[in-house]
C-alpha positions as CSV (number, residue, x, y, z in Angstrom):
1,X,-50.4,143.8,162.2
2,X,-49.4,145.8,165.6
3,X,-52.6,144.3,166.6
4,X,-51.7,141.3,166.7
5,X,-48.8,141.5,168.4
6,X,-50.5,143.4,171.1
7,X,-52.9,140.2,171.0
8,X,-49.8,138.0,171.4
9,X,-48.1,139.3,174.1
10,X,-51.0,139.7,176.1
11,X,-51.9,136.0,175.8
12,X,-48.1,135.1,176.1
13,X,-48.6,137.5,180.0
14,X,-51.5,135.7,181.0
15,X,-49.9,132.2,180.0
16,X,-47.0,133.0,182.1
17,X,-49.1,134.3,185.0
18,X,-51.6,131.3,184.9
19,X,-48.4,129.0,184.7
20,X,-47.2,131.0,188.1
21,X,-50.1,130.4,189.7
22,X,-50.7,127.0,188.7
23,X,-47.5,125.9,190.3
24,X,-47.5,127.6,192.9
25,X,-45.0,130.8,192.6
26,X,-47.8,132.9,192.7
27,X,-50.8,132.9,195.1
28,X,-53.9,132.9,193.9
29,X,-55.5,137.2,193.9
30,X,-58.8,137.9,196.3
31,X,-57.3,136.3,199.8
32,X,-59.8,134.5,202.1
33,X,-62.6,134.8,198.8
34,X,-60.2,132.8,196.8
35,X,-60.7,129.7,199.1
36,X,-64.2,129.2,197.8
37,X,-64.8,125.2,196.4
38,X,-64.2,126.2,192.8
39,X,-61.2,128.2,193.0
40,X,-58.7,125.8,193.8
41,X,-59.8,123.2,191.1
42,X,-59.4,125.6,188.4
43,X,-56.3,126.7,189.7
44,X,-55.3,123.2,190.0
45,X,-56.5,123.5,186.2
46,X,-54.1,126.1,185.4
47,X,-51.0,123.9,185.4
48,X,-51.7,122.1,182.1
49,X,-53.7,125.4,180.6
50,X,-51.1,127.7,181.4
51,X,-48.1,125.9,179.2
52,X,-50.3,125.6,176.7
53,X,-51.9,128.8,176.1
54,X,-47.9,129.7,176.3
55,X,-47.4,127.3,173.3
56,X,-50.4,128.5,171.5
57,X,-48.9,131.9,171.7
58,X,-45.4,131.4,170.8
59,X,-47.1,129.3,167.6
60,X,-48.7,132.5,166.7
61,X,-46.1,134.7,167.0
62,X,-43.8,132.4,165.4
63,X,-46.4,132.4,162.2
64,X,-47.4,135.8,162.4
């Protein structure tokens, strides 16, 4: 039971960090290594995956 709660809230974190990023409040960790071709796209990525790993979470907690 705790252990999903702990699961929750972690995933409910990285949603709102990915959303941060994904929109720009938050740069993107690593500096001059994170302008390699395939970071940007996913981070472009993280705008859409962000809000809904956020509404997957809430789901679960709201069900748990």
């Amino acid at each position: 039971m705790i252990a999903a709660y702990i699961d929750e809230f972690i995933m409910f974190c990285a949603a709102l960090w990915m959303t941060s990023v994904g929109f720009g409040y938050l740069p993107l960790p690593g500096g001059a290594a994170s302008q390699s071709r395939w970071v940007k796209p996913l981070a472009g990525h993280f705008k859409w995956m962000g809000p809904l790993l956020l509404a997957i979470a809430v789901a679960l907690a709201i069900a748990s």
